[in-house]
C-alpha positions as CSV (number, residue, x, y, z in Angstrom):
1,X,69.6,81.1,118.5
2,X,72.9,80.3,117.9
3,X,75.3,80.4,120.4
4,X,78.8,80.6,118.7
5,X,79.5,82.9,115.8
6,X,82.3,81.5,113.8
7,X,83.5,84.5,111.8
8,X,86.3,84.1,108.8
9,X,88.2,86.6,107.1
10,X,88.0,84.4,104.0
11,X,86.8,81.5,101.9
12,X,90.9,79.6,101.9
13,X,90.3,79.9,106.4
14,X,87.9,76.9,105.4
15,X,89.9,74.2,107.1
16,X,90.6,76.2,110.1
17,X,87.0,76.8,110.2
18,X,85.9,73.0,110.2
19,X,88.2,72.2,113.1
20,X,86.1,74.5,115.2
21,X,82.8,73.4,114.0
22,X,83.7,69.8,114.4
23,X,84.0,70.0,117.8
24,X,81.1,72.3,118.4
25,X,79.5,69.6,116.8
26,X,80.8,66.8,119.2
27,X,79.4,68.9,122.1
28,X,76.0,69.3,120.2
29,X,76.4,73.4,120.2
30,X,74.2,75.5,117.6
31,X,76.4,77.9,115.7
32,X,76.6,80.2,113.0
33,X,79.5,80.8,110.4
34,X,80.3,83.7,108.1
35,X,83.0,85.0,106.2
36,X,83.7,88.9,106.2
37,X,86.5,91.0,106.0
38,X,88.0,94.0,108.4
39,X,89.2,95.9,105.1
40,X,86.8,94.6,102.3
41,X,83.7,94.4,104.2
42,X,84.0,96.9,107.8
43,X,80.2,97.2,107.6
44,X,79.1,93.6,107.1
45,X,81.4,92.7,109.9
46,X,80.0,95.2,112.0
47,X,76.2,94.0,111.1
48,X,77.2,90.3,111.3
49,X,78.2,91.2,115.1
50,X,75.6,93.8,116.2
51,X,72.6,91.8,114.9
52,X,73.8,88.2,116.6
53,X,72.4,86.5,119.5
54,X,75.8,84.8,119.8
55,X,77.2,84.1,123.3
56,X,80.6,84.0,122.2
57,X,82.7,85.1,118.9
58,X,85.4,82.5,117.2
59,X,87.0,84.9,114.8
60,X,89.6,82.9,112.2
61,X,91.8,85.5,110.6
62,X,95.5,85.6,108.7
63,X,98.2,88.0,107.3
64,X,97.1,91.0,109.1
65,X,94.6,89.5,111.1
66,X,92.8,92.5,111.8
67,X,89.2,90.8,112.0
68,X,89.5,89.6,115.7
69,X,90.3,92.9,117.0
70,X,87.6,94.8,114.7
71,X,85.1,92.0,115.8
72,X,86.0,92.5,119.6
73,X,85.3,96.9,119.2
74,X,81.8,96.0,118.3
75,X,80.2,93.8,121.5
76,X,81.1,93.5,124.9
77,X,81.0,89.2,124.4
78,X,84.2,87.1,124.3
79,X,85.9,86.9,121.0
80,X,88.4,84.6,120.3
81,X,90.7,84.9,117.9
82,X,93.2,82.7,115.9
83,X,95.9,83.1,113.9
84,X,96.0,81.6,110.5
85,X,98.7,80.2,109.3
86,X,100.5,81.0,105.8
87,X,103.5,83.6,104.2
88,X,103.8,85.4,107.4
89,X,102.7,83.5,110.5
90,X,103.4,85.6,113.0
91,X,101.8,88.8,111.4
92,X,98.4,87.4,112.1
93,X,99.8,85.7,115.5
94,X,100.7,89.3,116.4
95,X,98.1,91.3,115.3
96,X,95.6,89.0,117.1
97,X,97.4,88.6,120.9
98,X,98.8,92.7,120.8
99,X,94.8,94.3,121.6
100,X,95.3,97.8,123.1
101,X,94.1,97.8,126.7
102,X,90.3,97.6,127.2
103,X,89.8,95.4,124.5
104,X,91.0,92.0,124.4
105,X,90.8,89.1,122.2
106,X,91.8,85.7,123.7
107,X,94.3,84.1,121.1
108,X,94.9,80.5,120.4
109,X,97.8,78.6,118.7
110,X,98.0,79.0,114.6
111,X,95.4,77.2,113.2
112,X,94.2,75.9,116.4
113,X,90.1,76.4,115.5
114,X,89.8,73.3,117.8
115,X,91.0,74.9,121.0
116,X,89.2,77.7,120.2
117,X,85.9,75.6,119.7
118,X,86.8,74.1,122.7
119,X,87.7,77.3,124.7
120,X,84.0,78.7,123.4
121,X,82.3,75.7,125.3
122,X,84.5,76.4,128.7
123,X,83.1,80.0,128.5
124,X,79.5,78.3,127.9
125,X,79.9,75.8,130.3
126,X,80.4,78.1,133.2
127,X,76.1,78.8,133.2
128,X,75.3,75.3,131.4
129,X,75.9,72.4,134.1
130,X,75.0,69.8,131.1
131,X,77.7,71.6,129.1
132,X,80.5,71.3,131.9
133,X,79.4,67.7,132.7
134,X,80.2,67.2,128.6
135,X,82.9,68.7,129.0
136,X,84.2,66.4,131.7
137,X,83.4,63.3,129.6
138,X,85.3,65.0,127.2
139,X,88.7,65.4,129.2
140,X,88.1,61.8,130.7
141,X,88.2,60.6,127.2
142,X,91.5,62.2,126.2
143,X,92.7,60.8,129.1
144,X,92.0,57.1,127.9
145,X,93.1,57.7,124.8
146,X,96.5,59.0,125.9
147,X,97.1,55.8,128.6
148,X,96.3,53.3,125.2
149,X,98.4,55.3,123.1
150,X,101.0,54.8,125.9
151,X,100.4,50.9,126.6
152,X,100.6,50.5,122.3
153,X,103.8,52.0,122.4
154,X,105.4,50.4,125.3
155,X,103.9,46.8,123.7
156,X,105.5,47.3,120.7
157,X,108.8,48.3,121.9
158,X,108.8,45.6,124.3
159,X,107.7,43.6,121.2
160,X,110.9,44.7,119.0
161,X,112.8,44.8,121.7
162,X,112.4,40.6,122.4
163,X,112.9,40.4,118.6
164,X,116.4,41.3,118.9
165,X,117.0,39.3,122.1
């Protein structure tokens, strides 16, 4: 059983979608991933989301962004949603963060399938103790790599720095 249903409005979300399912990836997740449309395809997106076993929806959608919302009417589970970008950014950014009360989507940044992978395994972690001790690891990590990122920069403007000296 999958946990994560990555849902896409359509085939050019494709990048958007790989963000997300690379880091579902690093955290060794099972997931599905599906493309179907709130105006092209209503009733695949309403089968797609009634028949799954999925914990928790990612739902990738642009321009009028309408999927997120449509996916969120049909199951009581978390959906979240984000924005595509493209000709009119905040059309989808909009449509996505302004649910009507009683249904909401959580939204992340434009194009941001990676915090919404990683917002999906938060959710998850909060009844998977191996999950939230990944996710620790995880946050540790990005710790490290932001103090060598800092102690490269500082050497090499200490570095130019004596150059000129």
């Amino acid at each position: 059983m999958s946990k994560i249903l990555i849902l896409s409005g359509s085939g050019s979300d494709f990048p958007v979608v790989k963000k997300a399912s690379s880091v579902l990836d690093r955290f060794g997740l099972d997931y599905d991933v599906a493309v179907a449309s709130a105006h092209r395809t209503p009733h695949r997106v309403f089968e797609l989301v009634s028949g799954s076993e999925a914990e928790v929806f990612i739902v990738i959608a642009g321009m009028a962004a309408a999927l997120p919302g449509a996916v969120a009417s049909y199951t009581l589970r978390p959906v979240i949603g984000v924005p595509v970008s493209g000709k009119l950014d905040y059309d989808a950014l909009l449509s996505i963060v302004q649910m009507p009360p009683g249904i909401p989507v959580a939204t992340v940044g434009m194009d941001r399938g990676d915090n919404a992978a990683v917002l999906a395994v938060q959710i998850l972690a909060l009844s998977d103790n191996v999950l939230a001790k990944k996710l620790v690891k995880d946050r540790e990590s990005m710790a490290v790599r932001v103090k060598a990122d800092s102690e490269k920069m500082r050497k090499e403007i200490a570095e130019r720095s004596n150059a000129w000296h």
